[in-house]
C-alpha positions in Angstrom: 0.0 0.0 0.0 1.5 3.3 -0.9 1.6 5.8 2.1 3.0 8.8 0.3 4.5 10.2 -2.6 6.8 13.1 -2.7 8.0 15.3 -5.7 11.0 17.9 -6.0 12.2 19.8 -8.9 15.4 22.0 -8.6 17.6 24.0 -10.7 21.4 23.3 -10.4 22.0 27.2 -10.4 20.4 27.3 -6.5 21.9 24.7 -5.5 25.6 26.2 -7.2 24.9 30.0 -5.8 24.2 28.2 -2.1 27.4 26.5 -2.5 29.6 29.4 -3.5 27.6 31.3 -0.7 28.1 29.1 2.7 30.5 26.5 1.4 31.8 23.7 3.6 29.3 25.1 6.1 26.0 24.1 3.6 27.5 20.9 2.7 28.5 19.1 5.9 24.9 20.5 6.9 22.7 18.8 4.2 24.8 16.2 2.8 25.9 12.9 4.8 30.1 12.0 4.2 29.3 9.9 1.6 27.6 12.3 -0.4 30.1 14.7 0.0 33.0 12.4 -0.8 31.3 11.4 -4.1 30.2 14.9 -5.0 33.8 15.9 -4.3 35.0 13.0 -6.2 32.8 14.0 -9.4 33.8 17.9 -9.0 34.9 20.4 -7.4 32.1 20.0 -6.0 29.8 18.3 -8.8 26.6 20.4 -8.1 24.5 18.2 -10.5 25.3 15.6 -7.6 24.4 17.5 -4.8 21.3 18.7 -7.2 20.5 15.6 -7.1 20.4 14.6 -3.4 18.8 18.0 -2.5 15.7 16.9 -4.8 15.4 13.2 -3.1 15.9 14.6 0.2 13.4 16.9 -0.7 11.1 14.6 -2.0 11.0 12.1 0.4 10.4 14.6 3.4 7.5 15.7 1.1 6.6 11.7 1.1 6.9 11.7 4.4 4.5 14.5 5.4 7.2 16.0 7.9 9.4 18.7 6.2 12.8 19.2 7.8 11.4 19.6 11.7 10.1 17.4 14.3 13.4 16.0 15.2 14.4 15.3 11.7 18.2 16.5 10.2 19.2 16.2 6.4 21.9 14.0 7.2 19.2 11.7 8.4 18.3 10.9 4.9 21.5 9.9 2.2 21.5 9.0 -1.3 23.6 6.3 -2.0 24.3 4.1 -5.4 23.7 0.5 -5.4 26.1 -1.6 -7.4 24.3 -1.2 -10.7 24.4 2.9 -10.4 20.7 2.7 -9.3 19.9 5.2 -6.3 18.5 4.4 -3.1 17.9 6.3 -0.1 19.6 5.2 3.7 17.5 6.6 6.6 18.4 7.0 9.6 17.9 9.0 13.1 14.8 11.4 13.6 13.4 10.5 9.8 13.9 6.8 10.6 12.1 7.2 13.6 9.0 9.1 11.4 9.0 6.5 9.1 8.4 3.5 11.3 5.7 5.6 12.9 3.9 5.7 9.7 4.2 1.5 9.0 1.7 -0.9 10.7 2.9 -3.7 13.0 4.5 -6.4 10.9 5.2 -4.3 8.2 8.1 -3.1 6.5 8.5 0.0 4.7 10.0 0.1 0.7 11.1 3.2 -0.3 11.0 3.8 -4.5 13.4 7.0 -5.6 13.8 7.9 -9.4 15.9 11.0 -10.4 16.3 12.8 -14.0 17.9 16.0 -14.8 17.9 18.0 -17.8 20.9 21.5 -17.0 19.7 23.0 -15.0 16.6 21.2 -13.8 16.4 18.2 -11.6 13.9 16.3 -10.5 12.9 13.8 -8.0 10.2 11.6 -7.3 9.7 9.6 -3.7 7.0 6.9 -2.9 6.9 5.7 0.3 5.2 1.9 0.5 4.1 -0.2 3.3 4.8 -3.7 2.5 2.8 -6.2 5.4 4.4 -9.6 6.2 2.2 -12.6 5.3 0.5 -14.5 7.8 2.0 -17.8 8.8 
């Protein structure tokens, strides 16, 4: 059962003019170390990757029906590349503990992400599903 759905659309020029603005101070903010190291590892830093997590962040707290407050960091949420390049997001802390408060007992939740950008547009899309474990 699908219990939200988030969208985000950004363009790369915010995100760059934030980064040239507050610098190492935005970043280690928003971004977890992984996301920093392969944004730095892309660029100088690569702002279509940091584009890129802003959106799915922003998406999923949309999904989420939260926002950034309520106990809930950006670090809390990471965007991390499985083997085959595909992105997934890796919850953790206050979101985490938002999350589980939305999934019924014996459930699990699945979290779908999907990113495309066109310069200087990005855009995310979030769905948030509840999965419940068969009965025995």
């Amino acid at each position: 059962m699908i219990i939200g759905i988030g969208n985000d659309i950004i363009s790369m020029e915010r995100i760059k003019k934030t980064i040239g603005k507050f610098g190492f101070r935005f970043e280690s903010r928003v971004f977890s170390d992984s996301e920093r190291k392969l944004a730095w590892e892309r660029g100088s830093p690569c702002i279509r990757t940091y584009s890129n997590r802003w959106a799915s962040k922003e998406a999923f707290l949309k999904a989420l029906g939260t926002g950034i407050s309520r106990g809930i960091s950006w670090t809390d949420i990471s965007v991390e590349n499985i083997k085959s390049g595909k992105p997934v997001l890796a919850i953790s802390g206050g979101a985490m503990i938002h999350l589980n408060n939305l999934i019924a007992p014996n459930s699990k939740a699945v979290l779908h992400l999907t990113i495309s950008d066109d310069k200087p547009w990005v855009s995310a899309l979030v769905i948030i599903e509840e999965r419940r474990a068969l009965p025995k």
